[in-house]
Structures are given as C-alpha cells and as structure tokens.
VOTI-483698 format. One record per residue: residue in three letters; x negated, y, z negated of N, C-alpha, C in turn. Coordinates in Angstrom, 2 decimals. Each point is the difference from the previous one (the first is absolute). Example, Ala and Ser with C-alpha at 12.3 -4.5 7.8 and 13.67 -1.06 7.14 Angstrom:
2
{residuo = ALA | n_X = -13.19 | n_Y = -5.69 | n_Z = -7.80 | ca_X = 0.89 | ca_Y = 1.19 | ca_Z = 0.00 | c_X = -0.90 | c_Y = 1.20 | c_Z = 0.00}
{residuo = SER | n_X = 0.35 | n_Y = 1.05 | n_Z = 0.72 | ca_X = -0.82 | ca_Y = 1.19 | ca_Z = -0.06 | c_X = 0.77 | c_Y = 1.09 | c_Z = -0.73}
***
This chain:
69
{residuo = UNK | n_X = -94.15 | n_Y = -3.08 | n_Z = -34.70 | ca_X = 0.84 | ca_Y = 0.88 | ca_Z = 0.78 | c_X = 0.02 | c_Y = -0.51 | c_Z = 1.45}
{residuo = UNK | n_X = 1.72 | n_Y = -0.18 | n_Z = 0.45 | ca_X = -0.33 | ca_Y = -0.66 | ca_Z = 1.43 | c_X = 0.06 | c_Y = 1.26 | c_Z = 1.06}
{residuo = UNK | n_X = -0.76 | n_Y = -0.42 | n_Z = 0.68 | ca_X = -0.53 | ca_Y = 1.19 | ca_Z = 1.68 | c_X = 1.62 | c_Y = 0.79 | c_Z = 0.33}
{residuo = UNK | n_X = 0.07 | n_Y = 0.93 | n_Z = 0.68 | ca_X = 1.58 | ca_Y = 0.00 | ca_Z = 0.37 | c_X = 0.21 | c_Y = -0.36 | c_Z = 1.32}
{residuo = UNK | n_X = 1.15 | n_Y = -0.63 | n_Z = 0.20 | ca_X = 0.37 | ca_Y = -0.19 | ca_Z = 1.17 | c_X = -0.18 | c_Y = 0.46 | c_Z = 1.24}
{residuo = UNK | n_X = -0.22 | n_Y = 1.01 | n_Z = 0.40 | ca_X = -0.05 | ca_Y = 1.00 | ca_Z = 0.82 | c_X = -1.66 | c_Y = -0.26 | c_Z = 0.40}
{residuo = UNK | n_X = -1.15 | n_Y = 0.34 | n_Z = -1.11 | ca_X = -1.07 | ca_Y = -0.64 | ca_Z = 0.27 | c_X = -0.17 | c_Y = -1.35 | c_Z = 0.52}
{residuo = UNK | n_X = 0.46 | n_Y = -1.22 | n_Z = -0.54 | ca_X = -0.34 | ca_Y = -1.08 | ca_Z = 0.22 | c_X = 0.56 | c_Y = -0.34 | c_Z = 1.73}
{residuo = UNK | n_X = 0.99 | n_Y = 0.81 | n_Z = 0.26 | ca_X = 0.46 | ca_Y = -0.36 | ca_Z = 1.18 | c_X = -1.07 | c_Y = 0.74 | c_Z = 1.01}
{residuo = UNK | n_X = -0.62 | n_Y = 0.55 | n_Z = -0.10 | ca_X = -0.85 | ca_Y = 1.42 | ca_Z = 0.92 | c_X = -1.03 | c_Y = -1.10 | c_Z = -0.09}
{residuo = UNK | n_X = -0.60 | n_Y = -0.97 | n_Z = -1.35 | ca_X = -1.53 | ca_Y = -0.52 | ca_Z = 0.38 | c_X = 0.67 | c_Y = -1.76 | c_Z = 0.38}
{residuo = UNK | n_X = 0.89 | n_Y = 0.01 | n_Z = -0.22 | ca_X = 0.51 | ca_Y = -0.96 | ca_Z = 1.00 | c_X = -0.30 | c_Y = 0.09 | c_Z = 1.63}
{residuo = UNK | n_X = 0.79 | n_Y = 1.42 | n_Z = 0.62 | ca_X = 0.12 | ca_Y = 0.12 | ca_Z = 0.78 | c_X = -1.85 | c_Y = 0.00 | c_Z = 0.75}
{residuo = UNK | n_X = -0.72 | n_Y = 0.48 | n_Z = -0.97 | ca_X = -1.74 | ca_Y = 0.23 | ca_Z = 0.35 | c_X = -0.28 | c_Y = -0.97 | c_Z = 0.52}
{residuo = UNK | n_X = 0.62 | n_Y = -1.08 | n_Z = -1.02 | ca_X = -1.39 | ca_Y = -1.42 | ca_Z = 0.93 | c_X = 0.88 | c_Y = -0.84 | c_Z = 0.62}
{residuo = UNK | n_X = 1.39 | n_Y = 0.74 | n_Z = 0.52 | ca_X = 0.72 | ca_Y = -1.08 | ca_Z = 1.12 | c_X = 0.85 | c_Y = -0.84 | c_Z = -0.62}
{residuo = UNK | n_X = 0.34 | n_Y = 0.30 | n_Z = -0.78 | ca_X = 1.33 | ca_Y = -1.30 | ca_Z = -0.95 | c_X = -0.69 | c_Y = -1.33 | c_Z = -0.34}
{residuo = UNK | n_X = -1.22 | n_Y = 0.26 | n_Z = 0.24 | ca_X = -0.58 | ca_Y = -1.49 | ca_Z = -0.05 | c_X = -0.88 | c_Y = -0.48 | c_Z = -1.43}
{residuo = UNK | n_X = 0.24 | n_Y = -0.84 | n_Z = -0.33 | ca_X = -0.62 | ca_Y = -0.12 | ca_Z = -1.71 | c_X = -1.66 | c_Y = -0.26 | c_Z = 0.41}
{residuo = UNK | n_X = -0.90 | n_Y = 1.15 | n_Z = -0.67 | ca_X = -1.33 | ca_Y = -0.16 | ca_Z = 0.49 | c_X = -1.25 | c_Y = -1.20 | c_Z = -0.56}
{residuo = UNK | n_X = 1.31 | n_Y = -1.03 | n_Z = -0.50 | ca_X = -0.82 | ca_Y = -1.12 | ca_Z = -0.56 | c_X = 0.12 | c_Y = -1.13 | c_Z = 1.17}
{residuo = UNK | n_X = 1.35 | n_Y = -0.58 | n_Z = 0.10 | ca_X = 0.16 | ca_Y = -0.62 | ca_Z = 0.93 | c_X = 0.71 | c_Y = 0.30 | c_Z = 1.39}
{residuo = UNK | n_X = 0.20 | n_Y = 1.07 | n_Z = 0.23 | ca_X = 0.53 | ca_Y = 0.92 | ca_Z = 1.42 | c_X = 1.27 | c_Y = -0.27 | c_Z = 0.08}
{residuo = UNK | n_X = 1.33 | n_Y = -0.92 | n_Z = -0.95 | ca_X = 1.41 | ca_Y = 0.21 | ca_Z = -0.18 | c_X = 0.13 | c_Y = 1.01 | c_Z = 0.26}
{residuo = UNK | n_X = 1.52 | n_Y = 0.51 | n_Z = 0.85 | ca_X = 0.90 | ca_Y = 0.88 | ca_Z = 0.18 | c_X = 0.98 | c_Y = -0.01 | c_Z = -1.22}
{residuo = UNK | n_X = 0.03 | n_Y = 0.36 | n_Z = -0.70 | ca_X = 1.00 | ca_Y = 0.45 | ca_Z = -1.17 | c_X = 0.01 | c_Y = 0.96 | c_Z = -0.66}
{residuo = UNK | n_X = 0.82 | n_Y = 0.40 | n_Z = -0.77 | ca_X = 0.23 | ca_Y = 1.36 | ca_Z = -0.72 | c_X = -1.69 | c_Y = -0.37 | c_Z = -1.09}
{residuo = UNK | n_X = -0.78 | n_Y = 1.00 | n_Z = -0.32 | ca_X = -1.06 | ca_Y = -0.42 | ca_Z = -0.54 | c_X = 0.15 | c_Y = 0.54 | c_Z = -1.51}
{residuo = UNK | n_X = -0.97 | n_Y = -0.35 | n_Z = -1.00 | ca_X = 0.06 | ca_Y = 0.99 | ca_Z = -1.56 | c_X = -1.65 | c_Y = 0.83 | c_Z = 0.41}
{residuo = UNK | n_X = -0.18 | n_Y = 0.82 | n_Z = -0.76 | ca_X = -1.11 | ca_Y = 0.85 | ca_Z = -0.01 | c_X = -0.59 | c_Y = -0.73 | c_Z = -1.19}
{residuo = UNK | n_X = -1.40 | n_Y = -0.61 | n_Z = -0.01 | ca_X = -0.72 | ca_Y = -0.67 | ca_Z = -0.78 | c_X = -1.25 | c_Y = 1.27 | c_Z = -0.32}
{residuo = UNK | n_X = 0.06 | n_Y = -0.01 | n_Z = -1.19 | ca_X = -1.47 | ca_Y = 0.83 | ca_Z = -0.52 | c_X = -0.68 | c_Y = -0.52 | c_Z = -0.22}
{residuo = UNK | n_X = -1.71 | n_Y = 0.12 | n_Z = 0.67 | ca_X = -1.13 | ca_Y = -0.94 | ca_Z = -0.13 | c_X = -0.60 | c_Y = 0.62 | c_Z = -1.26}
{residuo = UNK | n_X = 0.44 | n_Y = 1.34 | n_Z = -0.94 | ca_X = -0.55 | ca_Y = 0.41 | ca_Z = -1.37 | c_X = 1.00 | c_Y = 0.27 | c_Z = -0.44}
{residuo = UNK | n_X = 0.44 | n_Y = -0.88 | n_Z = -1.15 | ca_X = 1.15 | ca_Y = -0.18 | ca_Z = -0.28 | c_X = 0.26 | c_Y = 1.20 | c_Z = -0.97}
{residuo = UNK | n_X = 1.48 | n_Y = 0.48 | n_Z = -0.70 | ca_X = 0.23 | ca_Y = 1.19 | ca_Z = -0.52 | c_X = -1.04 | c_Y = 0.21 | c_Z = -0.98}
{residuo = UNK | n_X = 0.19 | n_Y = -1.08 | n_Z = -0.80 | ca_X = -0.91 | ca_Y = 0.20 | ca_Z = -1.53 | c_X = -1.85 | c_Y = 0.21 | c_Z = 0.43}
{residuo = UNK | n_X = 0.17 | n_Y = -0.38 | n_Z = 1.27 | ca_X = -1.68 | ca_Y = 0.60 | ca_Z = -0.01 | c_X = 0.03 | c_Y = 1.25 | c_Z = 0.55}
{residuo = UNK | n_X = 0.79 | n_Y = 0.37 | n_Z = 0.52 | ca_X = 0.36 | ca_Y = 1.50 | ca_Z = 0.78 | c_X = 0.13 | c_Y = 0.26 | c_Z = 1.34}
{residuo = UNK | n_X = 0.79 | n_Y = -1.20 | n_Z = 0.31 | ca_X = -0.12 | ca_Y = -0.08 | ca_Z = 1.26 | c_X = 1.72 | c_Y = 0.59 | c_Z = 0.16}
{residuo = UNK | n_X = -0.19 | n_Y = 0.66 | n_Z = 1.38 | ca_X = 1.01 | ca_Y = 0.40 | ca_Z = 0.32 | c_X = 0.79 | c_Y = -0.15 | c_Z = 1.40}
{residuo = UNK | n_X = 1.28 | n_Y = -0.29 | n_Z = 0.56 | ca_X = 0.21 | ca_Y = 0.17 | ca_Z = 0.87 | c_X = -0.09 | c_Y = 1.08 | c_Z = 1.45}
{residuo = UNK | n_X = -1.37 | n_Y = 0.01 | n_Z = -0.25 | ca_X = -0.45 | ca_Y = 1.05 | ca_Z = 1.49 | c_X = -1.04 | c_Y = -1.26 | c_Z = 0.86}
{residuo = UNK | n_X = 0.71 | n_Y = 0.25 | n_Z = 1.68 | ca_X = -0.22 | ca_Y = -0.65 | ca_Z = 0.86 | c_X = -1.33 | c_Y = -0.89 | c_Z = -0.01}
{residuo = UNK | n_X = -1.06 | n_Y = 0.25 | n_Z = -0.92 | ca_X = -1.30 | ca_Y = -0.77 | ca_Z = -0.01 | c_X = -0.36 | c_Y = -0.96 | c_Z = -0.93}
{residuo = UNK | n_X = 1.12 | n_Y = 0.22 | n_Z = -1.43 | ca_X = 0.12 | ca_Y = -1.14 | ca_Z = -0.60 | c_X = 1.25 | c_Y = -0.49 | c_Z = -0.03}
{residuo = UNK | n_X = 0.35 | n_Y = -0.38 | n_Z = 1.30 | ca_X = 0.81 | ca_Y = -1.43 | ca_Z = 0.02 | c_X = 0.42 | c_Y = -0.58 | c_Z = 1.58}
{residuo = UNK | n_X = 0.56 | n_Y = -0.90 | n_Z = -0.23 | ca_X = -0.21 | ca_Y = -1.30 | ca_Z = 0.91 | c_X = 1.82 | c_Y = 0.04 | c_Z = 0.03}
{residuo = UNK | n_X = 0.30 | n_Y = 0.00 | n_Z = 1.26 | ca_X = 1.41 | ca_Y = -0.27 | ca_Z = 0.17 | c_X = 0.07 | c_Y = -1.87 | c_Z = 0.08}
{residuo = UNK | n_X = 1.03 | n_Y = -0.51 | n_Z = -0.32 | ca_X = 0.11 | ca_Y = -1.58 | ca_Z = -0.28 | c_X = 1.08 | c_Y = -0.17 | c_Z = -0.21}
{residuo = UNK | n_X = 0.39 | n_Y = -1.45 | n_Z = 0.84 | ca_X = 1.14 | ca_Y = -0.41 | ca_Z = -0.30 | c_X = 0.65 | c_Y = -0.63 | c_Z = -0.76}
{residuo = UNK | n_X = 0.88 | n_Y = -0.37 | n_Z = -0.61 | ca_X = 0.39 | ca_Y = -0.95 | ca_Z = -1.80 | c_X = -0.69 | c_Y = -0.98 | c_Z = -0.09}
{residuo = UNK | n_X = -0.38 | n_Y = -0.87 | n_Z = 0.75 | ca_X = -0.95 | ca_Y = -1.14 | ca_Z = -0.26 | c_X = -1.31 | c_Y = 0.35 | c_Z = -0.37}
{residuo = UNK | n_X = -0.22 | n_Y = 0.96 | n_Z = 0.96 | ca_X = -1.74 | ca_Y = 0.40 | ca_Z = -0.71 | c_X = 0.09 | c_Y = 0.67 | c_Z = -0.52}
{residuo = UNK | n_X = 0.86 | n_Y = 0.89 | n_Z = -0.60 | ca_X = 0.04 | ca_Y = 0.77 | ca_Z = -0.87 | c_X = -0.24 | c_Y = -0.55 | c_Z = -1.34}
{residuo = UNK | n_X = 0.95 | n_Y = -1.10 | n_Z = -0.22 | ca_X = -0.16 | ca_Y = -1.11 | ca_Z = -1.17 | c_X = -0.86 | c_Y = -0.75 | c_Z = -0.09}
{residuo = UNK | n_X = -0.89 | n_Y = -0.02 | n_Z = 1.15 | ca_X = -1.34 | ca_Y = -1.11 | ca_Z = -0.04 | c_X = -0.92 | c_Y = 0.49 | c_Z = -0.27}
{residuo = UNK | n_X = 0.01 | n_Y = 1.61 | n_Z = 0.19 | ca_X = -0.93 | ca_Y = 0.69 | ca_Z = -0.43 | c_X = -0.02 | c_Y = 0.70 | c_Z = -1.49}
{residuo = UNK | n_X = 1.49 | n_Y = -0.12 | n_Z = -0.33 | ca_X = -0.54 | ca_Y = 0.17 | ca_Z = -1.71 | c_X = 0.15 | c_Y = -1.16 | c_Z = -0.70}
{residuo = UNK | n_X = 0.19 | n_Y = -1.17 | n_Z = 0.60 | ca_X = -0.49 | ca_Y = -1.06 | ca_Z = -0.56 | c_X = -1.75 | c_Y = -0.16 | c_Z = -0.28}
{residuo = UNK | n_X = -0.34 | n_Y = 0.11 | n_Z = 1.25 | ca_X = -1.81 | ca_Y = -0.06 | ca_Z = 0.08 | c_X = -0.44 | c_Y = 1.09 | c_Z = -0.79}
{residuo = UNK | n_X = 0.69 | n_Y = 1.19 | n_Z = -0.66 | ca_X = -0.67 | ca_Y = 0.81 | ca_Z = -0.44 | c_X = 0.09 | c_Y = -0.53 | c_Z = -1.58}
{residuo = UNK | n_X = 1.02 | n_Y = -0.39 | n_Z = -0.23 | ca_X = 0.38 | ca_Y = -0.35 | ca_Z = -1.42 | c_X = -0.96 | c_Y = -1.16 | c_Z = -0.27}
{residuo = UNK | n_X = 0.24 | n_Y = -1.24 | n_Z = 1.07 | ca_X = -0.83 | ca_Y = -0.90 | ca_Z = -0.46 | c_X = -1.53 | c_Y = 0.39 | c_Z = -0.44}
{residuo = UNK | n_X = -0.59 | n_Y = 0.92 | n_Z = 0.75 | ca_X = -1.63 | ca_Y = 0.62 | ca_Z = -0.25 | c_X = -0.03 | c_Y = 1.06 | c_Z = -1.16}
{residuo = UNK | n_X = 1.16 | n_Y = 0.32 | n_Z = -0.43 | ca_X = -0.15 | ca_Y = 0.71 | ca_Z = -1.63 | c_X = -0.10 | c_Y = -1.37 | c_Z = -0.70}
{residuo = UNK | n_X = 0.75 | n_Y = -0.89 | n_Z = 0.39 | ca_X = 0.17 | ca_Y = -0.98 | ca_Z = -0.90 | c_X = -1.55 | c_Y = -1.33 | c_Z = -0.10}
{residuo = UNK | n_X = -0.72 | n_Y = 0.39 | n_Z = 0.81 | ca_X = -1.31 | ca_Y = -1.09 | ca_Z = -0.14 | c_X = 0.26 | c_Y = -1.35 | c_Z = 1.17}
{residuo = UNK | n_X = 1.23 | n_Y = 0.22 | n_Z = 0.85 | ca_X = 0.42 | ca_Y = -1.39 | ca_Z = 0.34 | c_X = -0.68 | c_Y = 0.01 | c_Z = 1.50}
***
C-alpha cells in the first residue's frame, strides 16, 4: 500500500526537501526501514525520506542481503 500524497509531501516538507541519504533537493519517496510484511508501517519513525537513486540503492542492498550476496 503506497503512503498518500498529502502525507508524503508533509514528511518531505519535515526534513527540508532534502533526501536524508545524500542531502539532494528533489521530490523524495518515503522509504520504510520495517518493511510492510514485517509490520512496518508508514508512521514518521519507520521511514527514511530518499531520493530515486537511493531509494533504488537501497532496495537493491536490501534484496542483495536476503539473497546471501
């Protein structure tokens, strides 16, 4: 289930438009550090605002470490 709009723009607005991986100015995605299937949910403490690059680098690194690599 994706966050709604309205939210994602408000925890955007929290940490400054800035992606809190590498400090980019861009529109950001809301990243969950406990992902749905473990029960993680979109409230402000599990997740990480990020921008498309780290957004994708970071579920790359997550996938690769399910995967043994």
């Amino acid at each position: 289930m994706a966050i709604a709009e309205k939210k994602r723009k408000l925890l955007e607005e929290f940490v400054g438009g800035k992606c809190e991986q590498c400090g980019k100015e861009t529109r950001l995605t809301a990243h969950r550090l406990r992902r749905d299937w473990q029960g993680g949910t979109y409230e402000h403490r599990n997740i990480k605002m990020l921008c498309n690059e780290c957004h994708k680098l970071m579920h790359a690194n997550e996938y690769s470490n399910v995967q043994g690599k």
